[in-house]
Wavefront OBJ file of the C-alpha trace (Angstrom):
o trace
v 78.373 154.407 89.437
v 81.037 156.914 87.793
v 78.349 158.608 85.708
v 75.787 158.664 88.320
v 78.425 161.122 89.886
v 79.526 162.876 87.432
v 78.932 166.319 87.995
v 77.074 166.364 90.759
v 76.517 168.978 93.383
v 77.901 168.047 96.664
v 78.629 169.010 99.906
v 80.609 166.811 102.847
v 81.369 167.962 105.894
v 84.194 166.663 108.246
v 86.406 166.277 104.911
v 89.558 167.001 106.623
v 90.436 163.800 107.573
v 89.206 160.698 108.431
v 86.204 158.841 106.080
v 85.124 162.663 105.085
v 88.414 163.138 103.089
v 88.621 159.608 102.013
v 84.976 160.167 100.422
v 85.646 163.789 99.041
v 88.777 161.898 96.831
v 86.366 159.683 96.122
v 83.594 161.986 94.961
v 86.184 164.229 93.383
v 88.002 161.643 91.177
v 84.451 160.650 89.686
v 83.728 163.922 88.644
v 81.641 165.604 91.330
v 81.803 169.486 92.212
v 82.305 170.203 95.804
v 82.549 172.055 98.866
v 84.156 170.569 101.717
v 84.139 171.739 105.386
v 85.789 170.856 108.327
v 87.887 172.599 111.395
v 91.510 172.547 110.058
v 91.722 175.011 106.845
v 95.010 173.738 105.743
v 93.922 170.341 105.842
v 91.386 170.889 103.633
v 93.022 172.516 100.978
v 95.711 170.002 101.191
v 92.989 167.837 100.440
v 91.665 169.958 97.133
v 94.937 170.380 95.448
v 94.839 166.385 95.296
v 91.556 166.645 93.372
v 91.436 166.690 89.470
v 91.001 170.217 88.198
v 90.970 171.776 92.042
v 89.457 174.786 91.161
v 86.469 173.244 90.387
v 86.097 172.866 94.122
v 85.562 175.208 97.503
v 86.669 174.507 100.922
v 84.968 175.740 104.309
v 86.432 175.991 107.723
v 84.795 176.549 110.829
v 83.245 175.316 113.788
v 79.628 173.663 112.919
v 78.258 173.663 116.732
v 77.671 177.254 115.960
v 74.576 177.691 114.187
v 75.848 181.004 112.166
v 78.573 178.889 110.823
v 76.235 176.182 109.656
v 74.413 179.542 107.691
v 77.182 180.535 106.555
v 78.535 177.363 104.941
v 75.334 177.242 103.207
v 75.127 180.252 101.965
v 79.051 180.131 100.714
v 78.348 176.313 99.230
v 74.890 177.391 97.919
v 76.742 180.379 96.103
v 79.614 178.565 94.845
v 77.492 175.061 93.782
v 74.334 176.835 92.763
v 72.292 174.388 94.842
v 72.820 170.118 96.401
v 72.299 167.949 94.380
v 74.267 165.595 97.413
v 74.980 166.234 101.182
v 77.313 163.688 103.013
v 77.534 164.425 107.184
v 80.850 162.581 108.035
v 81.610 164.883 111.117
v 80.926 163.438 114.311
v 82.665 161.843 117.237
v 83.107 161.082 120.822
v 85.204 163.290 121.916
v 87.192 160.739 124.141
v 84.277 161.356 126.754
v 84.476 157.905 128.528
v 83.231 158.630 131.954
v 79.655 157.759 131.831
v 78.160 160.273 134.195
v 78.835 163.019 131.223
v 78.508 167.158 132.287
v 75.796 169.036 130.912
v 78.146 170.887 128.675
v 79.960 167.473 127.295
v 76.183 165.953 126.403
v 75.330 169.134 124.755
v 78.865 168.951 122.533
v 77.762 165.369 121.518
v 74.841 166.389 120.736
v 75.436 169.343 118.625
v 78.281 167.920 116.496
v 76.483 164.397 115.758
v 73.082 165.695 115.086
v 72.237 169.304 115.390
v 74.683 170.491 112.952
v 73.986 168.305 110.506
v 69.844 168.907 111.242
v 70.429 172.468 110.808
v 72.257 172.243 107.533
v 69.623 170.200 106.494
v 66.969 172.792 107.300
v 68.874 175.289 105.436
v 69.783 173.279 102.319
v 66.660 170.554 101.521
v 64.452 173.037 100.842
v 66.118 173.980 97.668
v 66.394 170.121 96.874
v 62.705 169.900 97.382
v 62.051 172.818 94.872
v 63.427 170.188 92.365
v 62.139 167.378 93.541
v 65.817 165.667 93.753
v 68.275 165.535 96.589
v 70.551 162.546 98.408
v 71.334 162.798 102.237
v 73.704 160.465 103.833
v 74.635 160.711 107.714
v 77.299 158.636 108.635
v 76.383 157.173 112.142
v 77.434 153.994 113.851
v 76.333 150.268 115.015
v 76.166 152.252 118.197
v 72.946 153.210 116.914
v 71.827 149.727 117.303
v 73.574 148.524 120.427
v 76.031 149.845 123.266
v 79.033 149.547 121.790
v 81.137 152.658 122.811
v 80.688 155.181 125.160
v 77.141 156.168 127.086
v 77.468 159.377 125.569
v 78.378 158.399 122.041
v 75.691 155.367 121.844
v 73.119 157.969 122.585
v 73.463 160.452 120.070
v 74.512 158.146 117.221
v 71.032 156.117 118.569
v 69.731 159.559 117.967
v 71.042 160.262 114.561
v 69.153 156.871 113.440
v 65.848 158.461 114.762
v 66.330 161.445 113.016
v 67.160 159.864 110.080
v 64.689 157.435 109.970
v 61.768 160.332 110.555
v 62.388 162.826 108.306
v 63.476 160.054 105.692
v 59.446 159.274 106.165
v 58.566 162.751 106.042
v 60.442 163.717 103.080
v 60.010 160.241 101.125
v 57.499 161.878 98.671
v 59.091 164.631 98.264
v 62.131 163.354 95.877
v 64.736 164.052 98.434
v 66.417 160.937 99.578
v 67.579 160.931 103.586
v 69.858 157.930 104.627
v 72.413 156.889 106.901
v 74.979 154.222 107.408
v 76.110 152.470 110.318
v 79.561 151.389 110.090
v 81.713 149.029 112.554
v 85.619 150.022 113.008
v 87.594 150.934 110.581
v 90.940 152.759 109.693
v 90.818 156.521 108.090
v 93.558 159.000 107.541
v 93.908 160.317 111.371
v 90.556 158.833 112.401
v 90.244 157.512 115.850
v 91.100 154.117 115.368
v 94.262 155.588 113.759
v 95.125 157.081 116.894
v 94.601 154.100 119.191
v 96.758 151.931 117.097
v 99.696 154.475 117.086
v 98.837 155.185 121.121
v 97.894 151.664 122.354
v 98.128 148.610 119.752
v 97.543 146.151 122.492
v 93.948 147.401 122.373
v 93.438 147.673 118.912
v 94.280 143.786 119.004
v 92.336 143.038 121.469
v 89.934 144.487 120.319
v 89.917 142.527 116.919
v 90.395 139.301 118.179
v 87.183 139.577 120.480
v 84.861 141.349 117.707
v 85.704 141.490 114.513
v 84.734 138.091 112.634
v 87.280 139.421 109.383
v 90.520 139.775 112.681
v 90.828 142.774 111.067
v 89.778 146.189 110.907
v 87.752 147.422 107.532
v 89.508 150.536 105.596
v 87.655 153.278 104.983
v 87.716 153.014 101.448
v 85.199 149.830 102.050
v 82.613 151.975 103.107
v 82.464 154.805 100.210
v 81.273 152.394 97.491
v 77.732 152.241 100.195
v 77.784 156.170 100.454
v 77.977 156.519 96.645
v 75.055 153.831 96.198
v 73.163 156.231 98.505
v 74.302 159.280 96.665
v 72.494 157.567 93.542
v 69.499 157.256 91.415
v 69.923 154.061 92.655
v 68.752 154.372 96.050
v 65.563 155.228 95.272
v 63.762 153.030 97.916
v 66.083 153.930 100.539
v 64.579 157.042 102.138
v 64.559 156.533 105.821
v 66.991 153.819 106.169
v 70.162 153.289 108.026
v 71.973 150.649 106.779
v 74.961 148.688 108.714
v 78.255 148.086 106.667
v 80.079 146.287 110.120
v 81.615 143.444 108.132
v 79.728 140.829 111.104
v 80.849 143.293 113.895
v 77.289 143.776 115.172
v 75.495 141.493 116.849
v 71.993 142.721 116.888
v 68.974 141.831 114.997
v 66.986 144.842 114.482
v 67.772 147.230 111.881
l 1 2 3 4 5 6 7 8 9 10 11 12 13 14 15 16 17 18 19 20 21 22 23 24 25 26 27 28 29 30 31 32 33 34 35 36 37 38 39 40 41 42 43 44 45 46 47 48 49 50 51 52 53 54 55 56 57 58 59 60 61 62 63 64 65 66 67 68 69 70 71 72 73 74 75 76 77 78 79 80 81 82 83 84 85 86 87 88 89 90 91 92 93 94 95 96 97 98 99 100 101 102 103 104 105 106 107 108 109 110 111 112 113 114 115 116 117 118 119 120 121 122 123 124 125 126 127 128 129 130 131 132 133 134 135 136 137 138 139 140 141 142 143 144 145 146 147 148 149 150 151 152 153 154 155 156 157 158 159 160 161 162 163 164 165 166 167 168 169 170 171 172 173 174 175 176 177 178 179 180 181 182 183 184 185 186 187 188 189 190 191 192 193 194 195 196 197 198 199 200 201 202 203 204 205 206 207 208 209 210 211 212 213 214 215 216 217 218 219 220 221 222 223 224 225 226 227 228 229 230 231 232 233 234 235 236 237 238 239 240 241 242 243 244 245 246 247 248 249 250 251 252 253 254 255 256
C-alpha cells in the first residue's frame, strides 16, 4: 500500500485529534503531501512537526459549519497541493446532544458538521478530480448509519451521511472519482470521545464492552486506517458508493 501513497495529494479534515490525526501520521509517514484542518491551530501543527519533512505539509484552522471557511480551505489546500488526488472527512460528532427531542439549532449543528461541510467541500474540490478523471473520497461515518445505536440526533445524520454517500458514489462512478465511506464501531483515538468517557466514567466504558463488543474490548484507531488507505487506493476501484462497516462484530444488522 506504501507506494500507492506515496506522494499523493491529500486533504483530511478533523486532523487534530482523534482518528483524523491518527490517519494524517499515517498518510504522512507513507509519503503523502497534505493539508490538514481542524478547530484547534496548535494542535495541528503539533501534529505536522511529527511528520517526516513537515514542510512538505499545510495546516488549516477554522470552523467548517461556515460555508466561507469550507471555500477558503479549498482554495488555501488547492493552492498549496495543486489539486486532490485524496479527501478523507474524519470531522464529525455528537456533540453530547442526548436528549432526544433536539432544538432546531442543535439538529442543524449535526447536520452541518456530519454532512454539509463535508458535501460542500466536495462540491468545491471533485470537480477538479473529475477534470482528471481520478479522485478517492472517504467519509468516516458510523454503524449508526445502519442501526440506532447512539443518540436520535447522531443516528440520523450519520444514516444521512450513508445516503449521501451512497448517491453521489452512483452518480460519480463513471466519472473516475471514487466516493466511499466507512462505518466503524467504538474505538479509542487520541482525545476522541471514547477517550473521554473512559477518563470521566470507566464503569460505562465496561459496561459497555461487556454487553457489545464480541472482542471485550474496544478497537484502536490505528485498526481502522489500513480500510481508509485501501479506499484511498487504486485498489478500490469497485468501491464507489459503498459504506463499508469495520465494527469488529459490534453491529448487529444485516443490511449493508
Amino acid at each position: 500500500m506504501k507506494g500507492k501513497i506515496n506522494n499523493k495529494r491529500v486533504l483530511i479534515t478533523g486532523a487534530s485529534k482523534g482518528l483524523g490525526s491518527v490517519c494524517a501520521k499515517e498518510f504522512a509517514d507513507r509519503g503523502a503531501r497534505l493539508m490538514i484542518s481542524g478547530r484547534n491551530v496548535k494542535k495541528l501543527e503539533e501534529l505536522r512537526q511529527t511528520f517526516p519533512d513537515p514542510d512538505s505539509h499545510r495546516v488549516f484552522a477554522g470552523d467548517l459549519t461556515c460555508p466561507e471557511i469550507c471555500k477558503d480551505l479549498v482554495g488555501q489546500a488547492m493552492n498549496f497541493l495543486g489539486g486532490f488526488d485524496v479527501i478523507v472527512h474524519v470531522a464529525g460528532g455528537g456533540y453530547g446532544f442526548r436528549d432526544p427531542l433536539l432544538t432546531w439549532d442543535q439538529m442543524n449543528t449535526l447536520f452541518k458538521v456530519n454532512i454539509a461541510s463535508a458535501a460542500e467541500i466536495n462540491r468545491l474540490a471533485i470537480p477538479e478530480m473529475v477534470k482528471k478523471q481520478s479522485g478517492y473520497v472517504v467519509h468516516v461515518g458510523s454503524i449508526a448509519s445502519q442501526e440506532a445505536t447512539g443518540s436520535v440526533g447522531y443516528n440520523t445524520v450519520k444514516s444521512a451521511l450513508a445516503a449521501y454517500v451512497r448517491g453521489l458514489g452512483r452518480d460519480l462512478a463513471s466519472s473516475g472519482v471514487i466516493i466511499t465511506g466507512i462505518l466503524p464501531g467504538a474505538f479509542y483515538a487520541p482525545n476522541n470521545a471514547w477517550r473521554r468517557l473512559e477518563a470521566n466514567e470507566p464503569e460505562v466504558v465496561q459496561d459497555f464492552i461487556q454487553k457489545n463488543l464480541p472482542r471485550k474490548k474496544i478497537a484502536e484507531a490505528e485498526e481502522i486506517v489500513p480500510l481508509i488507505l485501501f479506499l484511498s487506493s487504486d485498489s478500490a476501484s469497485m468501491m464507489s458508493g459503498s459504506c463499508v462497516p469495520i465494527d469488529a462484530g459490534e453491529g448487529k444488522a444485516y443490511a449493508v
